[in-house]
ZAMARGU-4260 file (C-alpha; in steps of 0.2 Angstrom, whole numbers, plus 5000, padded with zeros to 4 digits):
<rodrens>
0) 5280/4481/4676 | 5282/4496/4686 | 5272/4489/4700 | 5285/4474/4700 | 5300/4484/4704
5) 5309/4483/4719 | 5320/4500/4724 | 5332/4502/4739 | 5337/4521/4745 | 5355/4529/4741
10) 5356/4549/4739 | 5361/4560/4725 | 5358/4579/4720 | 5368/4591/4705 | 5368/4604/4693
15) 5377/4604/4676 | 5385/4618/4666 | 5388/4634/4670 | 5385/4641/4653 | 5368/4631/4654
20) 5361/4636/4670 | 5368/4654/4671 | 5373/4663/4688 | 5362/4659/4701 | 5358/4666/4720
25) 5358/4657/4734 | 5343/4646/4737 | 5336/4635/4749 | 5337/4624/4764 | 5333/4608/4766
30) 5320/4596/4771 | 5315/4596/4789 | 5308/4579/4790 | 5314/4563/4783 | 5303/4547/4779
35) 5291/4541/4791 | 5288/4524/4793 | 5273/4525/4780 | 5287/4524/4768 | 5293/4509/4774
40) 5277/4499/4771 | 5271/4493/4753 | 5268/4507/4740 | 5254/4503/4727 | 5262/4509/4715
45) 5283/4507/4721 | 5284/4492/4732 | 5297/4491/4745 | 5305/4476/4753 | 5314/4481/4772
50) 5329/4490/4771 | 5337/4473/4779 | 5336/4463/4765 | 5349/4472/4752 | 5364/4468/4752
55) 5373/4487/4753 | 5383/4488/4737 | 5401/4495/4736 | 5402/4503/4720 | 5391/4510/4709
60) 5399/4515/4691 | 5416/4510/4699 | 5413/4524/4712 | 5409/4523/4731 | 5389/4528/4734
65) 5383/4530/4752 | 5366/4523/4754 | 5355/4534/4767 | 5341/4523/4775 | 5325/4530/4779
70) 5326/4530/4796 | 5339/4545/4792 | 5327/4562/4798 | 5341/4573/4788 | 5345/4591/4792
75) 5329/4602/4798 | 5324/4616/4784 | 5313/4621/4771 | 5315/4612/4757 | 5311/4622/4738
80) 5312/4642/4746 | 5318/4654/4732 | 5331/4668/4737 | 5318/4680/4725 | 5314/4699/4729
85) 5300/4695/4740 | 5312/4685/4753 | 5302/4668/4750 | 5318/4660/4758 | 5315/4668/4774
90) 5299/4661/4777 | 5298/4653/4793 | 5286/4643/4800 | 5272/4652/4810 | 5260/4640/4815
95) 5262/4622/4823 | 5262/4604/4817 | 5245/4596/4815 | 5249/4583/4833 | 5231/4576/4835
100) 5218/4572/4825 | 5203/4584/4824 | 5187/4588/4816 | 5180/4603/4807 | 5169/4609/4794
105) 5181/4611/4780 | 5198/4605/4777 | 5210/4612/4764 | 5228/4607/4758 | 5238/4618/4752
110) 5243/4638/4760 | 5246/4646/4744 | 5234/4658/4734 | 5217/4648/4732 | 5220/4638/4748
115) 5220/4654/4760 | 5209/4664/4749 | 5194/4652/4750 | 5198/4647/4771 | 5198/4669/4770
120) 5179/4669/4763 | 5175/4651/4773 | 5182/4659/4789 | 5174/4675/4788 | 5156/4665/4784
125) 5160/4657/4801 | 5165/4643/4796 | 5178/4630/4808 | 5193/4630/4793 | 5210/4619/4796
130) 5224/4623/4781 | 5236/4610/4781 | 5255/4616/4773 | 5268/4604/4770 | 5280/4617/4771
135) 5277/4635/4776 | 5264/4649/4771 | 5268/4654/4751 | 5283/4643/4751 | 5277/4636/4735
140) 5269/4643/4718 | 5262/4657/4723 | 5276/4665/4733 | 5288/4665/4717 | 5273/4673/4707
145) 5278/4690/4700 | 5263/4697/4710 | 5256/4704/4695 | 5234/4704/4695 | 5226/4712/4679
150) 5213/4711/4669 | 5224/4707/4653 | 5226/4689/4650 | 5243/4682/4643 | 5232/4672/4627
155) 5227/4689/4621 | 5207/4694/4618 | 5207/4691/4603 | 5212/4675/4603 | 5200/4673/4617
160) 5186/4678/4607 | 5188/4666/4593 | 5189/4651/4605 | 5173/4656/4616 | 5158/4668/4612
165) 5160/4686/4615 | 5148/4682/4631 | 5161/4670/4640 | 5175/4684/4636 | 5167/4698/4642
170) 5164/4688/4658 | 5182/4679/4659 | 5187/4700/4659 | 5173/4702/4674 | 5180/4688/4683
175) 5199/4695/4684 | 5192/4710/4686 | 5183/4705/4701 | 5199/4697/4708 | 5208/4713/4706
180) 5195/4722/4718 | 5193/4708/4731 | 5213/4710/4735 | 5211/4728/4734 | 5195/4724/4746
185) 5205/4712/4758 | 5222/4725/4758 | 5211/4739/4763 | 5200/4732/4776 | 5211/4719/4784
190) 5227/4732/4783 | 5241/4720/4774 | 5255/4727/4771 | 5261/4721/4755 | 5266/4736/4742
195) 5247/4735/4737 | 5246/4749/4721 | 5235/4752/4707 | 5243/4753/4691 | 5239/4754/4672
200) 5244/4738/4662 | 5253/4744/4645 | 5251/4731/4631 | 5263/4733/4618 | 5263/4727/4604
205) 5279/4724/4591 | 5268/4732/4575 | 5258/4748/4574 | 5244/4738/4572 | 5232/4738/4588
210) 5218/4736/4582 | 5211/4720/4583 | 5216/4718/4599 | 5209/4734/4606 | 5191/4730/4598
215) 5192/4713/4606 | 5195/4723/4622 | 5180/4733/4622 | 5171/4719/4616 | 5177/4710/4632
220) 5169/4725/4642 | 5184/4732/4645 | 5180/4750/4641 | 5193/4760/4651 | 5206/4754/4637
225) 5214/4767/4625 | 5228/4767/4614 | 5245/4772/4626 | 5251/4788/4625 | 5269/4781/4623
230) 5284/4789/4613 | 5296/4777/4613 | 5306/4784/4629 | 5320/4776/4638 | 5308/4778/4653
235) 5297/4767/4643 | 5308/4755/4637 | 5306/4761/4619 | 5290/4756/4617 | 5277/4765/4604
240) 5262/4755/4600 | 5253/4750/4616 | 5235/4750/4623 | 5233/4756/4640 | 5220/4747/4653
245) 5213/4756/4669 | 5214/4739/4679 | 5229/4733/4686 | 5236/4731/4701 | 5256/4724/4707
250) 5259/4717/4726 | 5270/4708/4736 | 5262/4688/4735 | 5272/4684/4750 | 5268/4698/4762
255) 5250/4697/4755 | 5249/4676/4760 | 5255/4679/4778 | 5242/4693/4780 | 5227/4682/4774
260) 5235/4669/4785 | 5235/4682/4800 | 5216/4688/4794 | 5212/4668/4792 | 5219/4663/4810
265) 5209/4679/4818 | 5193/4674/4816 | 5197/4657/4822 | 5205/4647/4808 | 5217/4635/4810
270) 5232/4634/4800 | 5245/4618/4804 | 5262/4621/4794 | 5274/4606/4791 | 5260/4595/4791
275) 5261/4586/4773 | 5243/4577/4769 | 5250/4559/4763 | 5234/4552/4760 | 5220/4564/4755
280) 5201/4557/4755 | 5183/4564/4753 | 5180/4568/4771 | 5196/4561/4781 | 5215/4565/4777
285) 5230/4557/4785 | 5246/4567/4787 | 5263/4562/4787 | 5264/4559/4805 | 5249/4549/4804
290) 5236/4561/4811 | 5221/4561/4804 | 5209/4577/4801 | 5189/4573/4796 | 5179/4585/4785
295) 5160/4588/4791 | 5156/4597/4775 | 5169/4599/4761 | 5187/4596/4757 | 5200/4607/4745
300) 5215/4603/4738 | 5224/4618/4733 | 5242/4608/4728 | 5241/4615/4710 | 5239/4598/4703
305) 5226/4587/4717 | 5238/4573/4726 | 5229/4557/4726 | 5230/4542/4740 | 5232/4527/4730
310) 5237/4521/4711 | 5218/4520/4707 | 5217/4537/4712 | 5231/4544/4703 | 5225/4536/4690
315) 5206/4543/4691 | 5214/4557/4691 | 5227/4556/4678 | 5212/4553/4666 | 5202/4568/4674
320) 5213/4583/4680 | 5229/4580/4676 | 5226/4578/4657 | 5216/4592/4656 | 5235/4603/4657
325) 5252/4602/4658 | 5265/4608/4667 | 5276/4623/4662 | 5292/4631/4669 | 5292/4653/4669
330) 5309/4662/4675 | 5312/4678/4682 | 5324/4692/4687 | 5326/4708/4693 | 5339/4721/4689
335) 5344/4736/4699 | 5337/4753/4691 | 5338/4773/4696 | 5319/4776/4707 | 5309/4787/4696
340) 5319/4780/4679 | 5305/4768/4674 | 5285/4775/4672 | 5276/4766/4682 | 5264/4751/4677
345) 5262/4732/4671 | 5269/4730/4654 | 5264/4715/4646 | 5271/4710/4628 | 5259/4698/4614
350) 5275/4687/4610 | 5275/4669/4613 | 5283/4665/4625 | 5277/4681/4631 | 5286/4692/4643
355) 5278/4706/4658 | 5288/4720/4668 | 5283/4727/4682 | 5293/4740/4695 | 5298/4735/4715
360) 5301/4750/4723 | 5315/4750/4734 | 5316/4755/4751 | 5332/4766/4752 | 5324/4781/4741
365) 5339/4780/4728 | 5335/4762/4718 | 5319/4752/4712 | 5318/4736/4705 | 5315/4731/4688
370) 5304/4714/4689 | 5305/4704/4672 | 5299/4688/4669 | 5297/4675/4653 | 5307/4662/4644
375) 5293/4649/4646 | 5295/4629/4640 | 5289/4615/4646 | 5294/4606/4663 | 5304/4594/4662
380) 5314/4595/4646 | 5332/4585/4645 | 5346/4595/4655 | 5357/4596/4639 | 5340/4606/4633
385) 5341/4622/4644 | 5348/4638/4637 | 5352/4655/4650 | 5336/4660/4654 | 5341/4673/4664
390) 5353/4680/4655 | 5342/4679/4642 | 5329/4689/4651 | 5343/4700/4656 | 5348/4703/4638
395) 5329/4709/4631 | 5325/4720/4646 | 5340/4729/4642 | 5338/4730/4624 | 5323/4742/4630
400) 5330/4748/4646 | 5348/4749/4642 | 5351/4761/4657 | 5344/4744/4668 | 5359/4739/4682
405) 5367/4722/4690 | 5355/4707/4692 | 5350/4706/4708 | 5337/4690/4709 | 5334/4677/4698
410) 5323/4661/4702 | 5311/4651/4690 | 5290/4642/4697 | 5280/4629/4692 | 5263/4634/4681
415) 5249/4623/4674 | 5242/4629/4658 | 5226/4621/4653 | 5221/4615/4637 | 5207/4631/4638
420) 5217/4643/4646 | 5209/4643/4660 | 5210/4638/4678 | 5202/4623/4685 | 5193/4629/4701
425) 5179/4619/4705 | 5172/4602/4712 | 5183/4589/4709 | 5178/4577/4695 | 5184/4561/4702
430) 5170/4555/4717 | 5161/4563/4729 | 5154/4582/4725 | 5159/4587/4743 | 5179/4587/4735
435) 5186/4603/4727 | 5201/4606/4720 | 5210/4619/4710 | 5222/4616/4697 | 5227/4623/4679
440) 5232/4640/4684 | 5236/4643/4664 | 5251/4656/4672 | 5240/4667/4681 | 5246/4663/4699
445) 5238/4677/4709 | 5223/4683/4700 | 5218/4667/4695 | 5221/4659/4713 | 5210/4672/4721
450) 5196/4668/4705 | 5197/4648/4710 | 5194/4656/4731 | 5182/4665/4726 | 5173/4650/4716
455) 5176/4637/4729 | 5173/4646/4743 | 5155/4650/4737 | 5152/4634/4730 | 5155/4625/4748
460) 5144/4639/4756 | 5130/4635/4742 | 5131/4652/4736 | 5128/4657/4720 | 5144/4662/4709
465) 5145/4670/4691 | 5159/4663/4684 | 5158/4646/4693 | 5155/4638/4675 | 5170/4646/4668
470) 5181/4639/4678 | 5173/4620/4683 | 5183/4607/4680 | 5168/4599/4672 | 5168/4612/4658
475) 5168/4611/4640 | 5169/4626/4634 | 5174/4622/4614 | 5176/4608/4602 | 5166/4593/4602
480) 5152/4590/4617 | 5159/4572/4619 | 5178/4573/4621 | 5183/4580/4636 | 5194/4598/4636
485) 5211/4586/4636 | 5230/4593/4633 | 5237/4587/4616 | 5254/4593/4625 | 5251/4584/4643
490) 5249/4567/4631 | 5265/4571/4620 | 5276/4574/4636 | 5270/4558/4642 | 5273/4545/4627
495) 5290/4557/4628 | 5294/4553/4645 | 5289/4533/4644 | 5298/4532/4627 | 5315/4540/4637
500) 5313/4528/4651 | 5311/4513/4642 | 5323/4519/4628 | 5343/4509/4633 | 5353/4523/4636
505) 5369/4513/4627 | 5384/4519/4633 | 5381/4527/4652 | 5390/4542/4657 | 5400/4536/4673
510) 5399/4547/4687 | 5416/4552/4689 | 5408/4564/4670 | 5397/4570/4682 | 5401/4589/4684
515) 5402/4593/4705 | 5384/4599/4712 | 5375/4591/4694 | 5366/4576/4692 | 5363/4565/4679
520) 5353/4550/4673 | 5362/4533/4673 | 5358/4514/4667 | 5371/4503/4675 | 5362/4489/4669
525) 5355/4493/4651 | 5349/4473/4649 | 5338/4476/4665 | 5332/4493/4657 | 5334/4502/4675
530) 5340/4519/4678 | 5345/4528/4691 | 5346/4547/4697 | 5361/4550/4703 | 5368/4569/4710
535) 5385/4571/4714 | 5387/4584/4729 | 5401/4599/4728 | 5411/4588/4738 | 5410/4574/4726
540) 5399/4563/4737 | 5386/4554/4727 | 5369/4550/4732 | 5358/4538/4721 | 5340/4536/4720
545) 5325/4528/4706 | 5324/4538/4690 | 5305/4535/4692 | 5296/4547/4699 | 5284/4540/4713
550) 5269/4547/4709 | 5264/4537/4691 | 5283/4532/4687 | 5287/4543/4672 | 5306/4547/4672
555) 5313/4560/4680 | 5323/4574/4674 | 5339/4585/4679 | 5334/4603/4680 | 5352/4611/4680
560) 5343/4629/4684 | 5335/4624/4700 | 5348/4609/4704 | 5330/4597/4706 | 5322/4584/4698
565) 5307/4587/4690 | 5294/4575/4680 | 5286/4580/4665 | 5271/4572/4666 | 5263/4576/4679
570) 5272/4591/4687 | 5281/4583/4704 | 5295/4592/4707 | 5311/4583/4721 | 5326/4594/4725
575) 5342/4587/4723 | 5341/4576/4739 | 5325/4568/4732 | 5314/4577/4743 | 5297/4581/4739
580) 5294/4601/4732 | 5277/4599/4722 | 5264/4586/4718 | 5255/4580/4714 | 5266/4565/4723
585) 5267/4567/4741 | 5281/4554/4743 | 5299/4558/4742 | 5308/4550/4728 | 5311/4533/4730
590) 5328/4523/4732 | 5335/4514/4718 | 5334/4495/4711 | 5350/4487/4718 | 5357/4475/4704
595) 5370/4463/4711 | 5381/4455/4699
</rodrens>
């Protein structure tokens, strides 16, 4: 059914209430390409007919729409940037467009934290490395991370130990652990200048009792860890019953990503920004621009869930990877505090959804930053569903640092938690071994993106690696031998998601309900069972496109924070203009099924 229908392109983007989204900085350009002519052409899971055959309709909802057609390039930009405290939305581009086609030994997709830590290790093994960025260096995941690397892991140990032995703990510990020191390593050597520190972690606990806890670390191998010496100061946040571990570290992911990208580029990599991989194989991948790159050895794709070329492909996938997790939304903020008002350190609390601090130290001598981040749920809930995460956030980090001053950032990322808690970092499990791909974060950006470079990068130069088995995507580390490691959750957001989209929405809001700068979900012909996404601009200009999302057609859903739309299925994120921000589609979002009376 979904293969049948036919969608013309209209434009749309919004946000809804105030009250809902809370106040928000100022975010993001736009997208610096529009369509090619790929997008003109049949889609195997979307077809198109030429733009020719429509007849352009007036009205929509009794309101004029303007219809954009997709030899419309739009305004130059960088689509999906967050105005966060490490200046994400300053990133520029660095490196050129990918203009030729060309051949090396390893191709990967994708310049955020696994992608540039493994070209790192490939390049200095001397290996020929081409990165291929849609956008620009850390412009997605990984530059809104909190920059947080730790030995502590957010499930807790002890709930790690009664999933797995106590000899898959203690080396999930030494694999974090060895992450944390190949940063430090990299910082050191290479001389990046990212606000590199070491630092305790503080784990604190809402009870006296630490116990269990602290025995499952030690058990884990992490003997540096003692009961905190805490007193339930203001300077730390009131906290009494923590336990204290030696290995932490905090950093600026941003600054930290352009320097392994200077480090990468050095010893002769290649890095090609604005060059978005539209059809990704096992040795050659076409881009946008219809250039194609060929892989003598091995091919990653580091998009945080693999982008596929075809339906069958999405598909393969969908029943191997994508299953395997399920796509989460984290917020953050950071509030204005007197330097030398906070002690020092990475707290972490054992709540669900949990929440971790961490200090930015400020440049001018008389503030630092207080970095706090939490309110998880799951991506793509119903807009009427959101709550003020970041007032929210605001709200409990004062409760325990009431001398805590004005907001200052706010911005919310994309994380993957997998049905193990752990990444997926490994040879892909669709086709040929030669494909790698790294997925499944489980919330740990950073160090679990530099675990999976680590991993891959080994595993492509046929070395041996420790915790290669942890982390394979063919693992199956619990339950029963013969049912794969799937997500109860990703399967439940699905049915959700195909239930919505096939549900009549009975009476349809009009657009002239739609609040100014919001979008909303419309059916203007509930017997044909069709919706549309529609954004009304602050102008009051409305833009229209396909409530479907392009990659496997689950329904798209208004995120009033981030003013996108984002699918709860799979994990693709659009902005408001319908242009791609995440995968794993690698298509904008379509135009919308022109019903003629």
């Amino acid at each position: 059914m979904l293969a049948s229908q036919m969608h013309l392109q209209l434009t749309v983007g919004s946000k809804l209430t105030a009250h809902q989204a809370g106040p928000r900085s100022a975010v993001q350009s736009r997208h610096l390409l529009g369509p090619s002519l790929e997008e003109l052409r049949p889609s195997s899971i979307t077809p198109f007919v030429p733009v020719s055959t429509y007849k352009r309709p007036r009205r929509v909802c009794g309101q004029r729409v303007r219809t954009q057609a997709f030899f419309n390039f739009g305004k130059p930009g960088t689509p999906g940037l967050s105005d966060n405290c490490w200046e994400q939305s300053k990133q520029k581009p660095k490196y050129a467009a990918l203009n030729k086609n060309t051949e090396v030994d390893v191709v990967i997709v994708g310049a955020g934290i696994v992608g540039l830590t493994t070209a790192y290790n490939l390049t200095q093994a001397g290996k020929k490395v081409a990165v291929l960025e849609a956008r620009v260096i850390g412009g997605g995941q990984s530059g809104k991370d909190t920059g947080e690397i730790s030995t502590w892991n957010n499930h807790t140990y002890k709930r790690l130990e009664s999933l797995y032995s106590a000899e898959k703990t203690t080396r999930i510990a030494a694999s974090q652990k060895a992450a944390l020191d190949f940063v430090e390593t990299v910082v050191k050597e290479k001389r990046i200048n990212c606000g590199f520190s070491r630092q305790n972690a503080f784990v604190f606990f809402d009870s006296p009792s630490v116990g269990p806890e602290f025995k499952a670390l030690l058990n884990a191998g992490l003997q540096d860890t003692k009961e905190g010496d805490f007193s339930g100061t203001a300077e730390e946040g009131g906290i009494k019953h923590c336990l204290q571990l030696e290995d932490a570290a905090v950093l600026n992911p941003v600054a930290y990503l352009n320097g392994l990208a200077k480090a990468i580029t050095d010893k002769g990599g290649k890095i090609y920004e604005q060059t978005r991989v539209r059809k990704p194989d096992r040795s050659v991948l076409e881009t946008e621009g219809g250039n194609k790159v060929t892989a003598r050895e091995a091919v990653l794709v580091a998009t945080a869930q693999p982008i596929t070329k075809d339906l069958a492909d999405s598909l393969a996938h969908t029943a191997a990877i994508h299953s395997k997790s399920f796509a989460k939304r984290r917020y953050a903020i950071t509030l204005s505090v007197p330097k030398g008002s906070v002690r020092k350190g990475v707290y972490f609390d054992t709540v669900n959804p949990h929440h971790s601090v961490r200090l930015v130290e400020g440049g001018d001598g008389r503030k630092d930053l207080l970095l706090v981040s939490g309110e998880e749920h799951d991506q793509g809930i119903k807009p009427e569903e959101y709550a003020d995460y970041f007032g929210r956030l605001e709200s409990w980090a004062k409760s325990r640092w009431d001398f805590a001053g004005p907001r200052k950032h706010e911005w919310s990322w994309e994380t993957f938690q997998s049905s193990e808690k752990l990444g997926l970092y490994g040879k892909n499990t669709v086709g040929n071994t030669d494909y790698y791909i790294a997925s499944g974060d489980s919330g740990h950006i950073t160090v679990g993106g530099t675990i999976g470079g680590m991993v891959i990068a080994d595993a492509i130069l046929g070395d041996p690696n420790p915790y290669a088995d942890l982390y394979d995507p063919w693992r199956k580390l619990r339950g029963p031998p013969l049912l794969p490691s799937y997500s109860p959750t990703f399967f439940k957001n699905t049915i959700s998601s195909f239930v919505t989209l096939l549900t009549p929405q009975g009476k349809s809001p009009d657009i002239s309900d739609i609040p100014a700068d919001s979008g909303a979900i419309l059916q203007r012909s509930p017997n044909k069972g069709y919706k549309e996404a529609v954004y009304k601009d602050p102008k009051g200009k409305v833009d229209s496109f396909s409530a479907l999302c392009p990659h496997l057609g689950c329904q798209l859903q208004w995120n009033p924070v981030e003013k996108e739309w984002d699918c709860p299925c799979h994990g693709s994120c659009f902005d408001k203009k319908g242009k791609q921000l995440a995968g794993p589609a690698t298509t904008d979002m379509r135009p919308p099924q022109i019903v003629t009376d």
